[in-house]
C-alpha positions in Angstrom: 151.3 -86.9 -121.3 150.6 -90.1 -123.0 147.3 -90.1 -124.9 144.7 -92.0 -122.8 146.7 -91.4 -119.6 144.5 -88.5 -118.5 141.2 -87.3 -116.3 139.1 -87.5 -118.8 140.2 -90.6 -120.4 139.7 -92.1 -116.8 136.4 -90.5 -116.3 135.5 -92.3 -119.9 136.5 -95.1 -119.2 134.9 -95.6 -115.9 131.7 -94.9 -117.7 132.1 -97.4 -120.4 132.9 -100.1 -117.5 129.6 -99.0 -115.2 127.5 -99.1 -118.6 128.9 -102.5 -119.2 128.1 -103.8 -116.2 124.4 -102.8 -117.1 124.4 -103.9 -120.2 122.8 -107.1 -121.7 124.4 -109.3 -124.3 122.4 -109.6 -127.3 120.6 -113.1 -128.2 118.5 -112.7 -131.4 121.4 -114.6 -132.9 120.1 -117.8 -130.9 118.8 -120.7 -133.2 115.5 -120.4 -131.2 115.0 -116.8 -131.1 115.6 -117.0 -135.3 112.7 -119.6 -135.5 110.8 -117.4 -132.5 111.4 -114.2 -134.9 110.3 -115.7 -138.1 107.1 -117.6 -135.9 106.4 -114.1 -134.7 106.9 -112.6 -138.1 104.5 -114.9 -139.5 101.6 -114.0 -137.0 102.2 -110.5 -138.5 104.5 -109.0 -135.8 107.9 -107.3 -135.8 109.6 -105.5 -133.1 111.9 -102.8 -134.2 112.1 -100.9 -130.8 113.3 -104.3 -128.7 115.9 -106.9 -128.6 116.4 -110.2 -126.7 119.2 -110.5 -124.4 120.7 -111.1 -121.3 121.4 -109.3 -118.4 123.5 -109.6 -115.2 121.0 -109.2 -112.2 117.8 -109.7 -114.2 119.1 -112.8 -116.5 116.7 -112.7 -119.7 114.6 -109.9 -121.1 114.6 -107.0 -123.6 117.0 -104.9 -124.6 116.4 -101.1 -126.3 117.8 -101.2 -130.0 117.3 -97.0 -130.1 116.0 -94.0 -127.2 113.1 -94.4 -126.1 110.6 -91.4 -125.2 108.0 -91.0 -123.0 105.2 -91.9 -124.3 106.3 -94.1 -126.8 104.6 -97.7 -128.3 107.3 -100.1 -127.1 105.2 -103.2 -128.2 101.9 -103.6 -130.0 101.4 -107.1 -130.2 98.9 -108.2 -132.5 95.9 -110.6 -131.2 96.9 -113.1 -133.8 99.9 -113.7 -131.3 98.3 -114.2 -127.7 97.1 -117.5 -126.5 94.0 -117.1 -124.6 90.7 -119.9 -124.4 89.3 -118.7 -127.4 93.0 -120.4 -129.0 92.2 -123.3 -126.6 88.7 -123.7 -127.3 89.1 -123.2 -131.3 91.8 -126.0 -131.1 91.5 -129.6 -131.1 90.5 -129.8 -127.9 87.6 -128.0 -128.3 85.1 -130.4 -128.1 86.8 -132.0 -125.0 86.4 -128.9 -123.1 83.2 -128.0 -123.7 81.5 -131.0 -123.1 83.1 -131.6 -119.7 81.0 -131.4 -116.7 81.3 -129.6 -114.6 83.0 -126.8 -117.1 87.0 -126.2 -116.6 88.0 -123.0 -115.6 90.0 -120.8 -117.8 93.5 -121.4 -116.3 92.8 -125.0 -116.7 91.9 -125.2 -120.6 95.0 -122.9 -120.9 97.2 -125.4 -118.9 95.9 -128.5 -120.6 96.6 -127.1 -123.9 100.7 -126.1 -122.8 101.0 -129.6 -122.2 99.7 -130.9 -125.0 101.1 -129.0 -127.6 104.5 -129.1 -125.8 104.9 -133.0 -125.8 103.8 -132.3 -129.6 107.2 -131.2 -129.7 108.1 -130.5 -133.7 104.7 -130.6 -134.6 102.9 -128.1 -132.3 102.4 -124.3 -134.3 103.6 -123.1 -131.3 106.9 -124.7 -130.5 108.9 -121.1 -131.6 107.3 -119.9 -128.3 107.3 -123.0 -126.2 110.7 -123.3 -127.0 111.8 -120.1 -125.4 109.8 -120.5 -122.5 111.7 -122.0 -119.1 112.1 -125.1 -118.7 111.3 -125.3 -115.2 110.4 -122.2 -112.5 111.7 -120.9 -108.8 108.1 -120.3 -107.4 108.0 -121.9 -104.1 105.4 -124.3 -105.3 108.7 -126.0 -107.5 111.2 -125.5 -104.6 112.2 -129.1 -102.4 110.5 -129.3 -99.5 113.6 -128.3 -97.2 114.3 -125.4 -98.7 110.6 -124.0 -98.7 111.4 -124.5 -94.8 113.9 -121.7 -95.1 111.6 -119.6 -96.0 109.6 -116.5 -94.0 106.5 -118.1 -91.7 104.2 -116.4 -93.7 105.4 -116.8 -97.2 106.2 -120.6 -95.8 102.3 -121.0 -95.4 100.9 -119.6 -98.8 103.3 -121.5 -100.3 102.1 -124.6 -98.8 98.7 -123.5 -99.9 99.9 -122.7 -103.7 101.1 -126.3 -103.5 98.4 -127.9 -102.2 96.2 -125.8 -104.8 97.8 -127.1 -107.9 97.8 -130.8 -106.7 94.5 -130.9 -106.0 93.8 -129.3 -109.5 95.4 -132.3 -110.6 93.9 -135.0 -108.7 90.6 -133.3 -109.3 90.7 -133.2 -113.3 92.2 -136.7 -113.7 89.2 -137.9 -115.5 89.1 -135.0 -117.5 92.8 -135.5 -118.4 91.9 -139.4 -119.1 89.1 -138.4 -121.9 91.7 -136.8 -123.5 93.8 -140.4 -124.4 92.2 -140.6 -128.1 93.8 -137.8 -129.3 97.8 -139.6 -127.8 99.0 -142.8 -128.3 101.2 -143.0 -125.9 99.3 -144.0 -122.1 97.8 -140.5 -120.8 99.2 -140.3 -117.5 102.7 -139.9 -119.2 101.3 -136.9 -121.2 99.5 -135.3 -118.5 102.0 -136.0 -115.3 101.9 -134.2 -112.1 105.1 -132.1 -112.8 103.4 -131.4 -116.9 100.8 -129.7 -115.0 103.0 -127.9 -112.7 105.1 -126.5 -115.3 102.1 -125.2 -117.3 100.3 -123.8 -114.0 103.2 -121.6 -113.3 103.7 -120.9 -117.3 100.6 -119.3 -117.2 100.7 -118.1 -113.4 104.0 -116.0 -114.0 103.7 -114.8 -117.2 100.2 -113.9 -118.2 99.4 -110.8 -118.8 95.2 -109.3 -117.7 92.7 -109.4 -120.7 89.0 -109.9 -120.8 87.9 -112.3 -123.0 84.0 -113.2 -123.7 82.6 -116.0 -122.0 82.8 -119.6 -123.6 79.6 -121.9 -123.2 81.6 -125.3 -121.8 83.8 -123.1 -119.5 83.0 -122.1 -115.8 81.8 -118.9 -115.2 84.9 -117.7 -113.2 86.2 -114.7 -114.7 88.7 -114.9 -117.9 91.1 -112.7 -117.7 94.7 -114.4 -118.6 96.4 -114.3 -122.1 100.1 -115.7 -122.4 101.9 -112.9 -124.7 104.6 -114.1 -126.7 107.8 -112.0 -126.7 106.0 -109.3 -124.4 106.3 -111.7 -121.6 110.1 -111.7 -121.9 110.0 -107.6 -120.5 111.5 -108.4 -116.5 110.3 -106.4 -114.0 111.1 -103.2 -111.9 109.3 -101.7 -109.0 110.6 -98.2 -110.2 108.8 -98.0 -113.8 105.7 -97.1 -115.3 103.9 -98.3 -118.2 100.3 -98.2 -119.5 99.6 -101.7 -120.8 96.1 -102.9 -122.4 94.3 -104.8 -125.1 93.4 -102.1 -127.5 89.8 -103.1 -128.6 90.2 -100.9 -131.8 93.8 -102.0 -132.9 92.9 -105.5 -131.6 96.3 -105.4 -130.0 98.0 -105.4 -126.8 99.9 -102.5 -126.2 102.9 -101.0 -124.0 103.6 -97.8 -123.8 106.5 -96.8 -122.0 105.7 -93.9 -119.1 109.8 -92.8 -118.7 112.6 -92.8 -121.0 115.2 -95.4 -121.7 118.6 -95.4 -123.2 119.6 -97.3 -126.2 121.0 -100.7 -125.4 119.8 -100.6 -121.8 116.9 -103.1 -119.9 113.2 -102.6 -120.7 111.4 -103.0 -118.0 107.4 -103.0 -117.0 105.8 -102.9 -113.6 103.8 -105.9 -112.6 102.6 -104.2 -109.6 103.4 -102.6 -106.2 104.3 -105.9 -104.3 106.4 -106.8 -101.8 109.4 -109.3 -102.0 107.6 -111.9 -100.7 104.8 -111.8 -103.1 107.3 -111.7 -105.9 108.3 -114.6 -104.8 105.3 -116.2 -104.6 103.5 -115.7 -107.5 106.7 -115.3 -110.0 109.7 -117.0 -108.6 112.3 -113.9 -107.7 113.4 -110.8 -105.7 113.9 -107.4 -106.5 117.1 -106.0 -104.7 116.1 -102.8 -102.8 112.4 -103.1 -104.1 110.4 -99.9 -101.9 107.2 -102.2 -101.9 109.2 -104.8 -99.4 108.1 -105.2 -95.9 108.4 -107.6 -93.2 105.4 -109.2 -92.0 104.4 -109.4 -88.2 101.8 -112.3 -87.4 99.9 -112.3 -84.5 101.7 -114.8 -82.7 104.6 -112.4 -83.2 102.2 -109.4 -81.9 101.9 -110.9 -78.3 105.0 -112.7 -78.2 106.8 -109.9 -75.7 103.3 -108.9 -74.0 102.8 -109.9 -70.4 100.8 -112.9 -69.7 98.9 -112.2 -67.6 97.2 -109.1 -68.9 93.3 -110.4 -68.5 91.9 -107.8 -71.3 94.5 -109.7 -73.8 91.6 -111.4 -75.3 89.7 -108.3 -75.1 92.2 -106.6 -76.9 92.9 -108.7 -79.9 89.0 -108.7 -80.8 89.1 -105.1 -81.0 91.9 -105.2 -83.4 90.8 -108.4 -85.2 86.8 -106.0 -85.7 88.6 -103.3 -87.0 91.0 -104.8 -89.5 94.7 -104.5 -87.3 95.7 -108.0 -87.1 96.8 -108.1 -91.0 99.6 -106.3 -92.3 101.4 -105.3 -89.6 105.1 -105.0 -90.9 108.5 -103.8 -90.9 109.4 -101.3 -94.1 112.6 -98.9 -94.9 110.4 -96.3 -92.9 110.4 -98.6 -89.7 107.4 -100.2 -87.9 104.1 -99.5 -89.8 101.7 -96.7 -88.3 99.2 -99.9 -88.3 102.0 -102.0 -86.2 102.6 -99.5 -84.3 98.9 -98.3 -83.4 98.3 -102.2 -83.1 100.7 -102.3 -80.1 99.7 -99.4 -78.6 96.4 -100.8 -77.8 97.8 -103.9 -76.8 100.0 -102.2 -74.2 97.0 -100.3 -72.3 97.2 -100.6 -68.9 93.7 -101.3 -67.1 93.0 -97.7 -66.6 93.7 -96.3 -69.8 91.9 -99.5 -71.7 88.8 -96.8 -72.2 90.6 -95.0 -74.4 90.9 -97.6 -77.1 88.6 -95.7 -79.5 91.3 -92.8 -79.8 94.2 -95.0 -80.3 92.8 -96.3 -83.5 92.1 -92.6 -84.5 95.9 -92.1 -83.9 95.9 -90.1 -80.5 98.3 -90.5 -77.6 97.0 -91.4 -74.7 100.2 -91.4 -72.7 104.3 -91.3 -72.3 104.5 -94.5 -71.2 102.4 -95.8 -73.6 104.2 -94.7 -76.0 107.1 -95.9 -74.9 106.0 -99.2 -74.1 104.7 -99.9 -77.2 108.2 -98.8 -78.9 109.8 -101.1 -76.5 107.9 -103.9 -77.6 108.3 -102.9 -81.2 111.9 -103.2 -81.0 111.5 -106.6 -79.3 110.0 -108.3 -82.2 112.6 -106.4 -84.3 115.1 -108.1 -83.1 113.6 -111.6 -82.8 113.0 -111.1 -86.3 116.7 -110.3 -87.2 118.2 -113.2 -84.8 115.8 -115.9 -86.9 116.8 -114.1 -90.3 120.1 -115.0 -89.4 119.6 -118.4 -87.8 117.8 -119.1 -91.1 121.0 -117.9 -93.4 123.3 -120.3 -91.2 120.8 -122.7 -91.8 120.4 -122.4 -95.5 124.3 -123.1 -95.3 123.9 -126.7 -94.7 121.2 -127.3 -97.9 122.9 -128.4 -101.2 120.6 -127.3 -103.6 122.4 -124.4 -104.7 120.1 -122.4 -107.6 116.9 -122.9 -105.0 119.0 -121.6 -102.2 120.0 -118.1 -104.0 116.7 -116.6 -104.0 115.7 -117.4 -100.7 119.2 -116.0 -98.9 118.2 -112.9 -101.1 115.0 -113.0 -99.6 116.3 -112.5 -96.0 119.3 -110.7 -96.7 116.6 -108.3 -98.2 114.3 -108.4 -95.4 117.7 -107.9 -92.6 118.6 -104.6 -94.3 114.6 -103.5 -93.9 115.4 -105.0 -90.0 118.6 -103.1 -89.5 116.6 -100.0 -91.1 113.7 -100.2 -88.3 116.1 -101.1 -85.4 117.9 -97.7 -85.6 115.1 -95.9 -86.5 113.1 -97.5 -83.2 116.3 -96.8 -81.4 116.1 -93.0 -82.2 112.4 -93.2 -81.4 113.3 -94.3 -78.0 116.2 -92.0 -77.3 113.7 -89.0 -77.4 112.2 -90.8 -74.7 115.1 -90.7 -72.2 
């Protein structure tokens, strides 16, 4: 037998290939992650556990140079490094921020001073990180206005609430942004544009990491809790890792220690909570494929869609729910309907008689077979509506041109169809026990 021709050569090489696939391609040699290096280097930090580079699936984040164990201090990044208000207020703009009235909240003075030192360009002491950070973002506050209408109802209508959000920040703090002009030559509103502000909102929005800082005299009382975290913020995230991250008050550091193990040369991820696809979205611009946190939402308009008409406790009915907290997050998960959807719709499907019998349903008692049934019925109504428009809205996203936008979103519902598909069966089995 030729050499290389056998099992295990196969079974080798289908391991290499697999870890491939995986693996990142190192981007330390970049010209801007040299100057980010030495920047960092400066500010008296240097990684040796962690590597930039880019991965298939996850695009840019950190790569393991050696094992990691559980346990371990993957970053401890000294204070020196973060940008927080007390950078802000320290800075040259200062004196602006202080002396506005009425004060600027936190997130703003953080904002104003991304823009500023960013159309700096060469001469801002921060352009090693500036330079690494995107150049624009896929929140759906960024997204065209005909895409956004792809998207889920209710992820459609935060979004249109993030949006209006951030313009009226900026029509709001005009004047604020005006008595700024002596420190620019060039006219202000060039400097601090609509889409300037924008880009620094969701800088700091998407990457900044939670830290309590003291409270500033010139800044609103609103709590301070955001620092942007050079090279930390370039760790991606993963619904199924744990790490212990905090601002060490002894080491004045901010420190990650890794919770599980990792390979050398493989993806170093943190956990930026337990949310759900479309709050990924929302707040940081992407989806995480098979992520155990998604769920499809039902709305109440959804709830009573399949209900009859002309059920006069209907009203009745939804105040109950609405007093005890069952007309939000109703959803759809890998497990099926929700025990709160589900419980929801039983009370909605009480017949006159059995309408006395409320109190128990919330306490998770059945009341009757045909309750039961009915309400699974129902259940499995909405199911499908929900699959038919997740796949009226992929047809749909067919006919839009912008490409890059279009990618998350069809992720989005393609997500949310295999959650659909999960339920259908499972409300399928439900009902066969039934018959």
């Amino acid at each position: 037998m030729q050499k290389g021709r056998g099992r295990t050569s196969r079974i080798r090489r289908r391991k290499r290939f697999r870890s491939s696939e995986s693996r990142g391609v190192n981007e330390s040699y970049k010209p801007e992650f040299i100057e980010f290096k030495k920047w960092l280097k400066d500010k008296k930090f240097e990684d040796r556990n962690l590597t930039p580079a880019c991965f298939p699936g996850t695009g840019r984040g950190l790569m393991s140079k050696t094992s990691l164990q559980v346990g371990q201090m993957i970053i401890s990044l000294p204070e020196s490094c973060l940008l927080t208000t007390d950078t802000v207020i320290k800075s040259y703009l200062g004196p602006y921020i202080t002396k506005w009235k009425p004060p600027l909240p936190p997130l703003l003075a953080l904002c104003t001073f991304l823009v500023s030192e960013k159309h700096a360009g060469d001469k801002s002491l921060w352009k090693p990180y500036l330079e690494i950070l995107p150049k624009a973002y896929t929140c759906p506050v960024c997204l065209e206005p005909k895409v956004v209408k792809l998207l889920p109802k209710p992820l459609r209508a935060k979004a249109q609430e993030q949006r209006t959000h951030v313009q009226e920040i900026f029509t709001s703090y005009r004047d604020f942004f005006s008595s700024l002009q002596p420190l620019f030559s060039e006219a202000i509103e060039s400097v601090f544009n609509y889409s300037a502000l924008l880009w620094a909102w969701c800088t700091v929005n998407t990457r900044a990491v939670y830290m309590r800082h003291r409270q500033w005299e010139g800044v609103s009382a609103e709590p301070d809790t955001y620092a942007l975290a050079p090279f930390l913020d370039l760790l991606n995230h993963s619904p199924d890792v744990q790490v212990k991250a905090a601002f060490n008050e002894e080491t004045r550091c901010y420190e990650i220690r890794t919770a599980s193990r990792c390979r050398k040369h493989e993806e170093v991820f943190i956990c930026y909570g337990p949310h759900d696809n479309q709050r990924l979205f929302l707040e940081y611009g992407f989806v995480a494929v098979c992520n155990p946190h998604s769920c499809v939402y039902v709305s109440k308009d959804i709830l009573v869609k399949y209900l009859p008409s002309t059920d006069k406790q209907m009203n009745r009915k939804i105040s109950i729910l609405k007093d005890h907290g069952f007309t939000e997050n109703l959803t759809f998960g890998w497990d099926g309907p929700s025990w709160r959807l589900l419980t929801a719709l039983k009370l909605l499907c009480l017949e006159a008689e059995e309408f006395t019998c409320w109190k128990k349903i919330l306490l998770g008692e059945v009341i009757s077979d045909t309750n039961e049934k009915t309400s699974l019925d129902i259940s499995q109504k909405i199911c499908y509506y929900f699959i038919e428009e997740a796949n009226t809205m992929l047809q749909k996203g067919e006919e839009v041109a912008l490409i890059n936008q279009l990618t998350l979103v069809e992720t989005l519902w393609t997500e949310e169809l295999k959650i659909l598909h999960i339920s259908a069966e499972i409300l399928n089995n439900l009902q066969t026990a039934f018959t």
